[in-house]
Predicted model as a PDB file, atoms N, CA, C, CB and O in Angstrom, pLDDT in the B-factor column:
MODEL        1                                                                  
ATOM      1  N   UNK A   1     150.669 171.321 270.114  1.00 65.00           N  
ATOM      2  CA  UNK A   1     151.845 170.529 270.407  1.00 65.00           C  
ATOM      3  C   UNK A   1     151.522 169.038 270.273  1.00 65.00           C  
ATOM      4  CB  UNK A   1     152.373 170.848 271.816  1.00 65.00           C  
ATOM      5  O   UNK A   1     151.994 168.374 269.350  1.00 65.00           O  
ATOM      6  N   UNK A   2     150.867 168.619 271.023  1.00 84.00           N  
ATOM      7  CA  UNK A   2     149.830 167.012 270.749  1.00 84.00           C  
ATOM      8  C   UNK A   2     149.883 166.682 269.274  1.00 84.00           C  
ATOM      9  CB  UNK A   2     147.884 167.177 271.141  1.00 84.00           C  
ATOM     10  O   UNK A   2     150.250 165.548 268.967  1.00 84.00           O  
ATOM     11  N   UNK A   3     149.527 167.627 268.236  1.00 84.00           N  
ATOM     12  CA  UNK A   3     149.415 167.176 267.103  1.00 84.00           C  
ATOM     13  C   UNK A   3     150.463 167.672 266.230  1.00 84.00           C  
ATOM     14  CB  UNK A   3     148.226 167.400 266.688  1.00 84.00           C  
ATOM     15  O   UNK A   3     150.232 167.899 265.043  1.00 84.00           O  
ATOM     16  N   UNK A   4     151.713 167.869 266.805  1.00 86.00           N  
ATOM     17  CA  UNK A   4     153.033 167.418 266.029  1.00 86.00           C  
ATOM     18  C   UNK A   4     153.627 166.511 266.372  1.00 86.00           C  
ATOM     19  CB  UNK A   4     153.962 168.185 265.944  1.00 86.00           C  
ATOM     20  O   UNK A   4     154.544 166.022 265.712  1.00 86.00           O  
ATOM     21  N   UNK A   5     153.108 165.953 267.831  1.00 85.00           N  
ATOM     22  CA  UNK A   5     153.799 164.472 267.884  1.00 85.00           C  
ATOM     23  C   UNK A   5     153.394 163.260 267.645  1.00 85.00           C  
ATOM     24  CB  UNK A   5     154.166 164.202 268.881  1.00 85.00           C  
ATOM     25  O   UNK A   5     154.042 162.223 267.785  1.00 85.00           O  
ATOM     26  N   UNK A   6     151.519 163.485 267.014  1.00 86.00           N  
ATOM     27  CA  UNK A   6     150.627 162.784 266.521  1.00 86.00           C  
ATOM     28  C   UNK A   6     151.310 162.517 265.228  1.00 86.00           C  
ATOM     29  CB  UNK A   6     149.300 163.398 266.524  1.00 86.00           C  
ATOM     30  O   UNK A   6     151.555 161.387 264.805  1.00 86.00           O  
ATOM     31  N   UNK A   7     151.782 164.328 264.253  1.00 88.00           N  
ATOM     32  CA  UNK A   7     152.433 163.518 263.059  1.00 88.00           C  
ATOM     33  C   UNK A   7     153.646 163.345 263.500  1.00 88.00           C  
ATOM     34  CB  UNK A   7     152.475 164.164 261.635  1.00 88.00           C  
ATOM     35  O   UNK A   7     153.497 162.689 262.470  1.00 88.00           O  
ATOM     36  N   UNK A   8     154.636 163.246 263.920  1.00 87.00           N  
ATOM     37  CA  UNK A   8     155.833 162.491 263.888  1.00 87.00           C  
ATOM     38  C   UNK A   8     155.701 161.264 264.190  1.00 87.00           C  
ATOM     39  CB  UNK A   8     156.740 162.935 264.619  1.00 87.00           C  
ATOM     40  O   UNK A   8     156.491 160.391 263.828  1.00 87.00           O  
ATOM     41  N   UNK A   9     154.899 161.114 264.742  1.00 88.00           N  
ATOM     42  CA  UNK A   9     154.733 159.171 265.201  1.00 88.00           C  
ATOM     43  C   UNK A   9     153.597 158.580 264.098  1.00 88.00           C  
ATOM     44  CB  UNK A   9     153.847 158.798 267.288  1.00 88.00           C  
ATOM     45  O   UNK A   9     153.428 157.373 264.274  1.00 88.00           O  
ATOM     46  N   UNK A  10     152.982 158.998 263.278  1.00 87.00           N  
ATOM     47  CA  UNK A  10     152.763 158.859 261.519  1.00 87.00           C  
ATOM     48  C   UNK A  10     153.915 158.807 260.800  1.00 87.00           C  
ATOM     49  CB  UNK A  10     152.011 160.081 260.808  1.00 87.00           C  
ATOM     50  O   UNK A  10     154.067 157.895 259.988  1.00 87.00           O  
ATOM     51  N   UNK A  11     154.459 159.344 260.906  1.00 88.00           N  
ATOM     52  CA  UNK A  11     155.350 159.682 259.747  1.00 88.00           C  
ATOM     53  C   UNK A  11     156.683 158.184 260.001  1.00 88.00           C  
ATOM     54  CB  UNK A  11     156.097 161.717 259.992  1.00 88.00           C  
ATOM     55  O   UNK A  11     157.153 157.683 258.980  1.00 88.00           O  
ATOM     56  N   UNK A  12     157.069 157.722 261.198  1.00 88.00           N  
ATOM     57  CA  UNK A  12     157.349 156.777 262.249  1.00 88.00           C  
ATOM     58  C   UNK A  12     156.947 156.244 261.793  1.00 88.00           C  
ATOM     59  CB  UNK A  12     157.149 156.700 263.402  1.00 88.00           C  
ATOM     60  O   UNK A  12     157.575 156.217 260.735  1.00 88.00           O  
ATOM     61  N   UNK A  13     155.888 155.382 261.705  1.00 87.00           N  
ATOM     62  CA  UNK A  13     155.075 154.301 261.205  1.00 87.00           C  
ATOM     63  C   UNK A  13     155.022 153.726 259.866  1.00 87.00           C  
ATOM     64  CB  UNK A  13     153.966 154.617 261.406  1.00 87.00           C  
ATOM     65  O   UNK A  13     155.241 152.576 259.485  1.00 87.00           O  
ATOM     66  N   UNK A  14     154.608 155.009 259.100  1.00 86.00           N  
ATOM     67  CA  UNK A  14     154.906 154.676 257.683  1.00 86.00           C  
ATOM     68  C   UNK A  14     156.194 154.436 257.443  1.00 86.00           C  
ATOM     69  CB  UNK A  14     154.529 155.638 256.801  1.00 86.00           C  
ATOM     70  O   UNK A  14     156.349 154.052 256.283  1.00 86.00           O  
ATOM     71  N   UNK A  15     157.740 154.540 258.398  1.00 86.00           N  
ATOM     72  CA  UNK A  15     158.745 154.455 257.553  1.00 86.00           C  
ATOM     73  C   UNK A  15     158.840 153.115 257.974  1.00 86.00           C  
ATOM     74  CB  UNK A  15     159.946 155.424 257.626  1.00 86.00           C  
ATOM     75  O   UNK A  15     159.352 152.243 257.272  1.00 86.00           O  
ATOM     76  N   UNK A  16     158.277 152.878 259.302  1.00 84.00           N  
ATOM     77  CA  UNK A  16     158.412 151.280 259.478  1.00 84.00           C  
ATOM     78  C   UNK A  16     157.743 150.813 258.413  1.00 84.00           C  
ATOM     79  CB  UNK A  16     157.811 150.610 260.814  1.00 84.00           C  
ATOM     80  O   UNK A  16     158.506 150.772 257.448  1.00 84.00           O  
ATOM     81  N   UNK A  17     156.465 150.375 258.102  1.00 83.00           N  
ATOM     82  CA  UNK A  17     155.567 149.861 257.325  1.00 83.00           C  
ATOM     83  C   UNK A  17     156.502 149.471 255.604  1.00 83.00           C  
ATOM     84  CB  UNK A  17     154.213 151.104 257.330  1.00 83.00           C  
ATOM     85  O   UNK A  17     156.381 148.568 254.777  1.00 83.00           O  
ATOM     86  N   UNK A  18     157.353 150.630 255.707  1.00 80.00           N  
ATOM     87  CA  UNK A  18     157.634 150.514 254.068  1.00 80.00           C  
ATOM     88  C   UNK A  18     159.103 150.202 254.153  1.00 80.00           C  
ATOM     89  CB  UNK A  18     157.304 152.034 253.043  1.00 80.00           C  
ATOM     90  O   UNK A  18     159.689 149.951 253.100  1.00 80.00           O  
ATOM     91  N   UNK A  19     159.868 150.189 255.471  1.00 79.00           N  
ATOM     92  CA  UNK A  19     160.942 149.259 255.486  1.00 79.00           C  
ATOM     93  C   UNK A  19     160.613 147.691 255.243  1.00 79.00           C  
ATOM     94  CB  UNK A  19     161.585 149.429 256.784  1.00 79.00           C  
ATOM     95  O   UNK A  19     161.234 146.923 254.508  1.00 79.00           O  
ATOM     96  N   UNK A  20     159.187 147.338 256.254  1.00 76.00           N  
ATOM     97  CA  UNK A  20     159.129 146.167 256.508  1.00 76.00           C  
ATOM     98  C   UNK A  20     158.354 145.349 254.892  1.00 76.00           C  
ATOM     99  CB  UNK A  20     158.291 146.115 258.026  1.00 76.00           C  
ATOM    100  O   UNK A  20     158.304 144.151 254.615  1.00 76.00           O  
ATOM    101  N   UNK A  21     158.016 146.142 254.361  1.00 73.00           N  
ATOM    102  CA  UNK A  21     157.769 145.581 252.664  1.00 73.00           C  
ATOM    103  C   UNK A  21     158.677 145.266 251.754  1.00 73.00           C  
ATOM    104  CB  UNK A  21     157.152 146.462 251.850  1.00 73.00           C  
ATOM    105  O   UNK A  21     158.534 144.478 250.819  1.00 73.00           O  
ATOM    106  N   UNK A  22     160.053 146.182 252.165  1.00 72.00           N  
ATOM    107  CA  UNK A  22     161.402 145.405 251.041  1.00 72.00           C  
ATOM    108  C   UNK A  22     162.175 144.701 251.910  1.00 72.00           C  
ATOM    109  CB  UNK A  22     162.604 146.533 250.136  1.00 72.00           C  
ATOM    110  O   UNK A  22     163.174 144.162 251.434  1.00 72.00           O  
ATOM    111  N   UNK A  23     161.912 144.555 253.293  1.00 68.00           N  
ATOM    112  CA  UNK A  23     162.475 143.261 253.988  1.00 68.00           C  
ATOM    113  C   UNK A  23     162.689 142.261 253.916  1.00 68.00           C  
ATOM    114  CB  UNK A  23     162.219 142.958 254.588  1.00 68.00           C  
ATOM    115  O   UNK A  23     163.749 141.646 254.029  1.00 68.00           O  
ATOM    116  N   UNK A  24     161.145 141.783 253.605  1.00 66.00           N  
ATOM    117  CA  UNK A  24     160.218 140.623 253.379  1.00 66.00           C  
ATOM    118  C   UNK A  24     161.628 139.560 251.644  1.00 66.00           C  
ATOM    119  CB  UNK A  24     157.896 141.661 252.661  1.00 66.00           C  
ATOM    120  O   UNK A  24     162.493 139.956 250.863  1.00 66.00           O  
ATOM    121  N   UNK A  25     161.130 138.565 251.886  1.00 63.00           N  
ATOM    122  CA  UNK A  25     162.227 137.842 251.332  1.00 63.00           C  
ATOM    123  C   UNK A  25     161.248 137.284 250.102  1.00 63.00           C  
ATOM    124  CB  UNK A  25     163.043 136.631 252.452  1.00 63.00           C  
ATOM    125  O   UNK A  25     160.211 136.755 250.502  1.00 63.00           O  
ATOM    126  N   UNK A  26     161.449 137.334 248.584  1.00 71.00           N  
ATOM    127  CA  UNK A  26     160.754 137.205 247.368  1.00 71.00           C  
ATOM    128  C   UNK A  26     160.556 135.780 247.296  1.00 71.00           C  
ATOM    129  CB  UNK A  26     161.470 137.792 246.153  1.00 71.00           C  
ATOM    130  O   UNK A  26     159.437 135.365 246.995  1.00 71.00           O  
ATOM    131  N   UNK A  27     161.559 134.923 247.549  1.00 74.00           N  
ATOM    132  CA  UNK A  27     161.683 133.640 247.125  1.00 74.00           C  
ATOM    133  C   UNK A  27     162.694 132.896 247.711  1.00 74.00           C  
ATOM    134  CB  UNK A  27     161.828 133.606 245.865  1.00 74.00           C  
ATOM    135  O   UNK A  27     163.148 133.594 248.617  1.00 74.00           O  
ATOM    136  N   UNK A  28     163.455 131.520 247.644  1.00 76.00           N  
ATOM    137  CA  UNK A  28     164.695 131.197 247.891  1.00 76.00           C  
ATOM    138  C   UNK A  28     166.027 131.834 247.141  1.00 76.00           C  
ATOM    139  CB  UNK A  28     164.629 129.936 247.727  1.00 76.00           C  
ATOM    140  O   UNK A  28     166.189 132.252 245.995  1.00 76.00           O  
ATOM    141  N   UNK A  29     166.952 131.722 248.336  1.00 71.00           N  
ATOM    142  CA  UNK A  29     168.027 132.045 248.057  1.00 71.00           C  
ATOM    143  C   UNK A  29     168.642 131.340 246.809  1.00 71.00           C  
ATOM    144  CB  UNK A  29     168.656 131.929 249.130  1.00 71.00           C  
ATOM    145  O   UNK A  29     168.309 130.177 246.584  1.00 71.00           O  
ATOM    146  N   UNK A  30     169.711 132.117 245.807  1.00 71.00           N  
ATOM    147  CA  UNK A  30     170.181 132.085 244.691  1.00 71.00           C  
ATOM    148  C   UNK A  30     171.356 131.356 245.645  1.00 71.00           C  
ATOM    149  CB  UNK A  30     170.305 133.487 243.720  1.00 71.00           C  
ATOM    150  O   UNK A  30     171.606 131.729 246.791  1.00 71.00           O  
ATOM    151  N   UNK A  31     172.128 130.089 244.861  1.00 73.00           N  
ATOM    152  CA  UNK A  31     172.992 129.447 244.732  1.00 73.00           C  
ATOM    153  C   UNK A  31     174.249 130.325 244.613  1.00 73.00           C  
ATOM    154  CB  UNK A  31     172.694 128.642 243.811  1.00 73.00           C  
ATOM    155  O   UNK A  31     174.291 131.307 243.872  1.00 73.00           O  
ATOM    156  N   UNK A  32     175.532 129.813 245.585  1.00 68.00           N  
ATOM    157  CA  UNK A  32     176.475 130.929 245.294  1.00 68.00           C  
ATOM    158  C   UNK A  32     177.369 130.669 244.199  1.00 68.00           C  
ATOM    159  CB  UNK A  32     177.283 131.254 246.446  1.00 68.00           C  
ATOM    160  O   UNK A  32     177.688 129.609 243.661  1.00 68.00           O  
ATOM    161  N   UNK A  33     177.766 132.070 243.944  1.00 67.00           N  
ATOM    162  CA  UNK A  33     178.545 131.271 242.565  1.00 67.00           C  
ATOM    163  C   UNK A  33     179.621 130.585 242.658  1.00 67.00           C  
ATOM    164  CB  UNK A  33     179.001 132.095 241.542  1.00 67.00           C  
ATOM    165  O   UNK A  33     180.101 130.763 243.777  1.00 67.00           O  
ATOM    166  N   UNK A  34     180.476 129.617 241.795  1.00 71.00           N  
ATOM    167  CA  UNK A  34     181.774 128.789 241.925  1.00 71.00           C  
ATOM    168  C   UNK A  34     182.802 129.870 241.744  1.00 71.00           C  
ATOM    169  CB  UNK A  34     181.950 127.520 240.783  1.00 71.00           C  
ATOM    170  O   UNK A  34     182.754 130.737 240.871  1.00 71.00           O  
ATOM    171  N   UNK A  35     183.744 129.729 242.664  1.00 68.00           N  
ATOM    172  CA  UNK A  35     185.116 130.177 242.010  1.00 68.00           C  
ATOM    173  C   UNK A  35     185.142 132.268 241.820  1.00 68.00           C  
ATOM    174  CB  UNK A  35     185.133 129.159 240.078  1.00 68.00           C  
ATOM    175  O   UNK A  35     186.114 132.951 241.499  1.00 68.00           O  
ATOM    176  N   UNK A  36     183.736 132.746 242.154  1.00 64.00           N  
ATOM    177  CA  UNK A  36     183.961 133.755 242.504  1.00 64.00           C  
ATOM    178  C   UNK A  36     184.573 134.519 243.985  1.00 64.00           C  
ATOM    179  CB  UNK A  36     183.042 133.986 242.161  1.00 64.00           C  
ATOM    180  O   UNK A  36     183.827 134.314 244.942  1.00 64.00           O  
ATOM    181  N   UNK A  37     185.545 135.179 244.232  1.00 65.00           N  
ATOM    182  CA  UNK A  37     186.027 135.755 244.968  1.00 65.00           C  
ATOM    183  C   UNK A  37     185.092 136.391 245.920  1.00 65.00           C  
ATOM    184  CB  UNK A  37     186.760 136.407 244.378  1.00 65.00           C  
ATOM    185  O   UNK A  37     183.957 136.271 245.461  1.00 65.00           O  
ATOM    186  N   UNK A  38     185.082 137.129 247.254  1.00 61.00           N  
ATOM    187  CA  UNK A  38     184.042 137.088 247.675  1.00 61.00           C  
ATOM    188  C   UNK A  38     184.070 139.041 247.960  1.00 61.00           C  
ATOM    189  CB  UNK A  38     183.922 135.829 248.943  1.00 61.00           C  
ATOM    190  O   UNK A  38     184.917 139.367 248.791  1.00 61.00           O  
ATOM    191  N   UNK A  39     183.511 139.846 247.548  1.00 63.00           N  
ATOM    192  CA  UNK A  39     183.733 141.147 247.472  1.00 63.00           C  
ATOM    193  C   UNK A  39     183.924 141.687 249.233  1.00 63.00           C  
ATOM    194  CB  UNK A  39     182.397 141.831 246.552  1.00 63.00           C  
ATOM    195  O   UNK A  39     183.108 141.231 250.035  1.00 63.00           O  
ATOM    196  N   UNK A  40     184.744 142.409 249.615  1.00 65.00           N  
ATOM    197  CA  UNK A  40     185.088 142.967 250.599  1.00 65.00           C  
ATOM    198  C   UNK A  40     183.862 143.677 251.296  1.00 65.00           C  
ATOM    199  CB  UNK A  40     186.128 143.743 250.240  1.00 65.00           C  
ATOM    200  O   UNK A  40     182.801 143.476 250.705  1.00 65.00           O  
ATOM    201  N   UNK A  41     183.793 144.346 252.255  1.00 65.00           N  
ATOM    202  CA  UNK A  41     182.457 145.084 252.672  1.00 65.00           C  
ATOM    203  C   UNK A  41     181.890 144.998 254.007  1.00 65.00           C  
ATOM    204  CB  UNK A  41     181.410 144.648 251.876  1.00 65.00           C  
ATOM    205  O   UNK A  41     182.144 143.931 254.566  1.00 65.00           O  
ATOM    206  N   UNK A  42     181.347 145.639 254.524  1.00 57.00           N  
ATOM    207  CA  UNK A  42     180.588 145.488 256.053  1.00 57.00           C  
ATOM    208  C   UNK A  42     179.211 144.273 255.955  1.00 57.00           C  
ATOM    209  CB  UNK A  42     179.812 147.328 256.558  1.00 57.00           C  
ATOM    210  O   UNK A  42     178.228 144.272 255.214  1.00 57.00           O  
ATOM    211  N   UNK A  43     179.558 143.485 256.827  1.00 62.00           N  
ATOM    212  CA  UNK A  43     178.342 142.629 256.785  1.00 62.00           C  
ATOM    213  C   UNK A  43     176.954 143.269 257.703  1.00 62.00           C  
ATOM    214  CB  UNK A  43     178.844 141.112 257.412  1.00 62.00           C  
ATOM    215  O   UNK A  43     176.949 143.982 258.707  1.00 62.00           O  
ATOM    216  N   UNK A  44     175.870 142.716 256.938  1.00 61.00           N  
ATOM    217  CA  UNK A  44     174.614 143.341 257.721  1.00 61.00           C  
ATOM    218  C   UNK A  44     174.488 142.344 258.599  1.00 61.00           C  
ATOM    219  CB  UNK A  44     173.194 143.649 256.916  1.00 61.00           C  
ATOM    220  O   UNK A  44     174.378 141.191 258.184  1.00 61.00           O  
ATOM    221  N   UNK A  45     174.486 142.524 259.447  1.00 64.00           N  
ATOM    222  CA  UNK A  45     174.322 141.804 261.090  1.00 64.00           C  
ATOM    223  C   UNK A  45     173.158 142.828 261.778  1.00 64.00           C  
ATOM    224  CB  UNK A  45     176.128 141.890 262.238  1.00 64.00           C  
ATOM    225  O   UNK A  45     172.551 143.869 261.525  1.00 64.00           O  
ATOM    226  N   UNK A  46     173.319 141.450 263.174  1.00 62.00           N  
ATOM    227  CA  UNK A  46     171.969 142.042 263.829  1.00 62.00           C  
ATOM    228  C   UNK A  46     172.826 143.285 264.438  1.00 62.00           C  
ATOM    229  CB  UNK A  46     171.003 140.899 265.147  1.00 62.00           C  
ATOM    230  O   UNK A  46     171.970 143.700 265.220  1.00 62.00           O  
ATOM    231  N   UNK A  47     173.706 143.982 264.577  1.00 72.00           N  
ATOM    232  CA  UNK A  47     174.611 145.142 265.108  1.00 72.00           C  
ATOM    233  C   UNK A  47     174.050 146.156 264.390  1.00 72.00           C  
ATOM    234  CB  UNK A  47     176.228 145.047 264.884  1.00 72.00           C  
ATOM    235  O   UNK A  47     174.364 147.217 264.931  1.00 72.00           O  
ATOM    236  N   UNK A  48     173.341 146.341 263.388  1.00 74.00           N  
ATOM    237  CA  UNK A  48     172.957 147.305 262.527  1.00 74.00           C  
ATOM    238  C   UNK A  48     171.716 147.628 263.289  1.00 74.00           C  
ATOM    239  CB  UNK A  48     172.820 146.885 261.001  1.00 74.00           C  
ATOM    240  O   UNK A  48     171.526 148.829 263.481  1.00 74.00           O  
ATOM    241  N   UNK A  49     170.689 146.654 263.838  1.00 78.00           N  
ATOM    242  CA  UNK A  49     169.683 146.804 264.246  1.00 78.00           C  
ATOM    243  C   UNK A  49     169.879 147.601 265.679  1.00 78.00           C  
ATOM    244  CB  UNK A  49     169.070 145.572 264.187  1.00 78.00           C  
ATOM    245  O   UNK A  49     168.926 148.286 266.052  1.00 78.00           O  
ATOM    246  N   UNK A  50     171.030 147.549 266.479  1.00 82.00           N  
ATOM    247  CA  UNK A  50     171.579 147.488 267.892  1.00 82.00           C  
ATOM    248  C   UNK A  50     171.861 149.778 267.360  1.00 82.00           C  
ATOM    249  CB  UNK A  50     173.607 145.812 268.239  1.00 82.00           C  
ATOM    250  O   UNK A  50     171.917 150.730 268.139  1.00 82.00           O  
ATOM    251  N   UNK A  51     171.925 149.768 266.287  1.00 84.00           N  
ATOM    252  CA  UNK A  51     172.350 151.119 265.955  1.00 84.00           C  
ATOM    253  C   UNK A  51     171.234 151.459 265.788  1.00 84.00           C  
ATOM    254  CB  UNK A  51     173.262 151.445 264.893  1.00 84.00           C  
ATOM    255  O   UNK A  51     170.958 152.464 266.443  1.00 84.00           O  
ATOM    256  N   UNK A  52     170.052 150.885 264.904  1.00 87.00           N  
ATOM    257  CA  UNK A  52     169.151 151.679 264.450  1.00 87.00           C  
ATOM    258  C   UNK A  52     168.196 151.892 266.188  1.00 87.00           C  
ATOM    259  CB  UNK A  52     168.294 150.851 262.921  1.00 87.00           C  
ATOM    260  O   UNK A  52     167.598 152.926 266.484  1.00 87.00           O  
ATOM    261  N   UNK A  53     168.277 150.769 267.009  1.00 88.00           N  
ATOM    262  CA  UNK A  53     167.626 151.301 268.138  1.00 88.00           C  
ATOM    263  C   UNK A  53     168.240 152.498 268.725  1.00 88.00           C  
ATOM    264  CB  UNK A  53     167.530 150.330 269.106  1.00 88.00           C  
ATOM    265  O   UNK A  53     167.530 153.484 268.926  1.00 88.00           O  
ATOM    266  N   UNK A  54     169.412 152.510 269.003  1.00 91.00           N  
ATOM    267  CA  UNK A  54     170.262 153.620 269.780  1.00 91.00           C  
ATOM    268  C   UNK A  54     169.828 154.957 268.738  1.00 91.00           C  
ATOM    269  CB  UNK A  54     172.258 153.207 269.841  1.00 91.00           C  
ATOM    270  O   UNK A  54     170.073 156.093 269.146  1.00 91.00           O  
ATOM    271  N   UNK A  55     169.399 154.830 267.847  1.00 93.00           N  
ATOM    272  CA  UNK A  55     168.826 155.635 266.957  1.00 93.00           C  
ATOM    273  C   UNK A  55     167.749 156.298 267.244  1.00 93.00           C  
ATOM    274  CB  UNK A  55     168.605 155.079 266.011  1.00 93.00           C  
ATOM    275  O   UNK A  55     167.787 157.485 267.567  1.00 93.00           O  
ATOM    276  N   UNK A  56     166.614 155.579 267.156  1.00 93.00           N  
ATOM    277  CA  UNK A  56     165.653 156.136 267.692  1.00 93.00           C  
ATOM    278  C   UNK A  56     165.282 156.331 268.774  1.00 93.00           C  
ATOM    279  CB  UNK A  56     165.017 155.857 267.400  1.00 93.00           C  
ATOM    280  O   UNK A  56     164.307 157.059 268.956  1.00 93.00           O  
ATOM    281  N   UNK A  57     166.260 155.459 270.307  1.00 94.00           N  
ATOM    282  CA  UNK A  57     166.218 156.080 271.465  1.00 94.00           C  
ATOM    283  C   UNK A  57     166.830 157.953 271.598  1.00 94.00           C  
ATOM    284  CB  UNK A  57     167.080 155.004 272.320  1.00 94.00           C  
ATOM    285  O   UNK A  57     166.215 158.741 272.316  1.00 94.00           O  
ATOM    286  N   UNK A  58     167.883 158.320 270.916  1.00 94.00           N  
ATOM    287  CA  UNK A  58     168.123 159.280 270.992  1.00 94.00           C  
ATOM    288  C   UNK A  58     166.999 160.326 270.177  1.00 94.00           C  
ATOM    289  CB  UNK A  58     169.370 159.195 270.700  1.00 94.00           C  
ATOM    290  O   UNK A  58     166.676 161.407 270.669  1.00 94.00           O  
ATOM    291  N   UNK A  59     166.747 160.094 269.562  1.00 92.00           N  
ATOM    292  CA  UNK A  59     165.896 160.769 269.020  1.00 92.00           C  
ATOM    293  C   UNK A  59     164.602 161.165 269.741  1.00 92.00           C  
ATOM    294  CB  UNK A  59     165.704 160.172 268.010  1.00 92.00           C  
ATOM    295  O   UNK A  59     164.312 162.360 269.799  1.00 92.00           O  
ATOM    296  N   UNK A  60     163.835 160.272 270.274  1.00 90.00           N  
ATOM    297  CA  UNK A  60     162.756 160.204 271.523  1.00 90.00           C  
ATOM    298  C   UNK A  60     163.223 161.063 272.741  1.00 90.00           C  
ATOM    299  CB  UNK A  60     162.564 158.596 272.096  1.00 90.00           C  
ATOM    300  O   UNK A  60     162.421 161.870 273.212  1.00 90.00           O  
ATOM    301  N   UNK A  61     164.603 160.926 273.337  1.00 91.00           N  
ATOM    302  CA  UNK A  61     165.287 161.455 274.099  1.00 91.00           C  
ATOM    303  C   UNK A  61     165.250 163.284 273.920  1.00 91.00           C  
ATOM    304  CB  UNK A  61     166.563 160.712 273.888  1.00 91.00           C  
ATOM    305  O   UNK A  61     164.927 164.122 274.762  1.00 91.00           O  
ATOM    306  N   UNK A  62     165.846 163.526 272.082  1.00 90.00           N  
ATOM    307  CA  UNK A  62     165.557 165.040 271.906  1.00 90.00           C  
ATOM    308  C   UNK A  62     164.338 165.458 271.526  1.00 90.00           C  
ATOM    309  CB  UNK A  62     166.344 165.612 271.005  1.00 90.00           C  
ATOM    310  O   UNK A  62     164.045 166.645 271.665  1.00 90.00           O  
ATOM    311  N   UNK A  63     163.693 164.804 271.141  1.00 88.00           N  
ATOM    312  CA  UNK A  63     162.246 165.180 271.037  1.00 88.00           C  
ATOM    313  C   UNK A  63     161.540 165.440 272.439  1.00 88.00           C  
ATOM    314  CB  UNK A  63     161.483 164.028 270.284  1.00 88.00           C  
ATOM    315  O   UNK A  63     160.649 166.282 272.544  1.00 88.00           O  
ATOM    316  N   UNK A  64     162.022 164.606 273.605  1.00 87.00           N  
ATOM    317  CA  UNK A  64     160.609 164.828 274.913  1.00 87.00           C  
ATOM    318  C   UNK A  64     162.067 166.053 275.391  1.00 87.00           C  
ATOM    319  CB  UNK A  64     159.891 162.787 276.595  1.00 87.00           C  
ATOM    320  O   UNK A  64     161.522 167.050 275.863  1.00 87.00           O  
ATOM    321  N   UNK A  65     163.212 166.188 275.396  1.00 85.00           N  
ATOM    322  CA  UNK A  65     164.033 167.357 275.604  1.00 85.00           C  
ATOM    323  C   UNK A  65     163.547 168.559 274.968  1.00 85.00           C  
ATOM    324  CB  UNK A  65     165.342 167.126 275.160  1.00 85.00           C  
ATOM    325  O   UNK A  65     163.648 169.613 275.595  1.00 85.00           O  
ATOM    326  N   UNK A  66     163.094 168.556 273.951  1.00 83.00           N  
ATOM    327  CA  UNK A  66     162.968 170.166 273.186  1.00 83.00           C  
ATOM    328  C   UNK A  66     161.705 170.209 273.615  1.00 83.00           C  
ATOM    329  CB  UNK A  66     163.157 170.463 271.339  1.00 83.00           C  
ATOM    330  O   UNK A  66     161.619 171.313 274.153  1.00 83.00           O  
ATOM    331  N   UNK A  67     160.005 169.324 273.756  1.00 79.00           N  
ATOM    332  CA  UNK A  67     159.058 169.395 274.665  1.00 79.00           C  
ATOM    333  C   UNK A  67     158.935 169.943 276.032  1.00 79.00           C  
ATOM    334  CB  UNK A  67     158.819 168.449 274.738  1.00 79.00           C  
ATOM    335  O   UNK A  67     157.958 170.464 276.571  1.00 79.00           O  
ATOM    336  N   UNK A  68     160.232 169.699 276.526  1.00 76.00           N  
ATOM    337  CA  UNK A  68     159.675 169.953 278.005  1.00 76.00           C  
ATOM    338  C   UNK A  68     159.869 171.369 278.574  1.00 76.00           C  
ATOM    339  CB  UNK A  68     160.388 168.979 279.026  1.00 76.00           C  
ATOM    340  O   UNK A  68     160.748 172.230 278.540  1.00 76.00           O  
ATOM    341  N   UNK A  69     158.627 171.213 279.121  1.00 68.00           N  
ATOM    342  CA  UNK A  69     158.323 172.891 280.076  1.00 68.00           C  
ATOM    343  C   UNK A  69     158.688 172.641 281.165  1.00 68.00           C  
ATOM    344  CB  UNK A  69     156.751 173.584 280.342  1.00 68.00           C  
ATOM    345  O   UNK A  69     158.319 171.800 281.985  1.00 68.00           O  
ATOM    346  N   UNK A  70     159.784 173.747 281.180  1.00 63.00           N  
ATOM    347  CA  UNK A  70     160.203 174.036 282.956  1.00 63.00           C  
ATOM    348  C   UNK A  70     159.921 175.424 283.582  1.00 63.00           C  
ATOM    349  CB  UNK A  70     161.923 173.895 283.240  1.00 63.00           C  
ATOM    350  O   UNK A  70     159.982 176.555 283.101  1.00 63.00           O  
ATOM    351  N   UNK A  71     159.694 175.109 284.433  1.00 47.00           N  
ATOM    352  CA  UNK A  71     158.541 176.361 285.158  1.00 47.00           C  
ATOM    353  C   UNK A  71     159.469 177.439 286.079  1.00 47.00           C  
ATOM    354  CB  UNK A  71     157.169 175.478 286.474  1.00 47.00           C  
ATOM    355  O   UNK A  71     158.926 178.372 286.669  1.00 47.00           O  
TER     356      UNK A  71                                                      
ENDMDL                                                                          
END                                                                             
């Protein structure tokens, strides 16, 4: 049991690790264009981040739930 939650918290890591590599910002920002319209769409805000935690709190939540021994 120890060492399926050894790899799930690997497997955790690496997805951080390889989010946080196309995060990372190449260069300065591109100039916006003139006179283009501005396309409709959900903005990425820090609210996305506010989900991805509630994310992995639940997840931690069913993981130590399907773990636990009751006697």
């Amino acid at each position: 049991m120890q060492r399926k939650i050894l790899t799930y918290l690997c497997c955790l890591m690496m997805l951080f690790a390889g989010v946080s590599v196309f995060a990372k910002k190449k260069g300065p920002p591109s100039p916006p264009l003139q006179n283009q319209p501005i396309p409709p769409g959900l903005p990425i805000t820090g609210d996305l981040s506010y989900l991805f935690i509630a994310g992995v709190a639940f997840g931690v939540y069913a993981i130590k739930k399907k773990f636990t021994i009751y006697d």
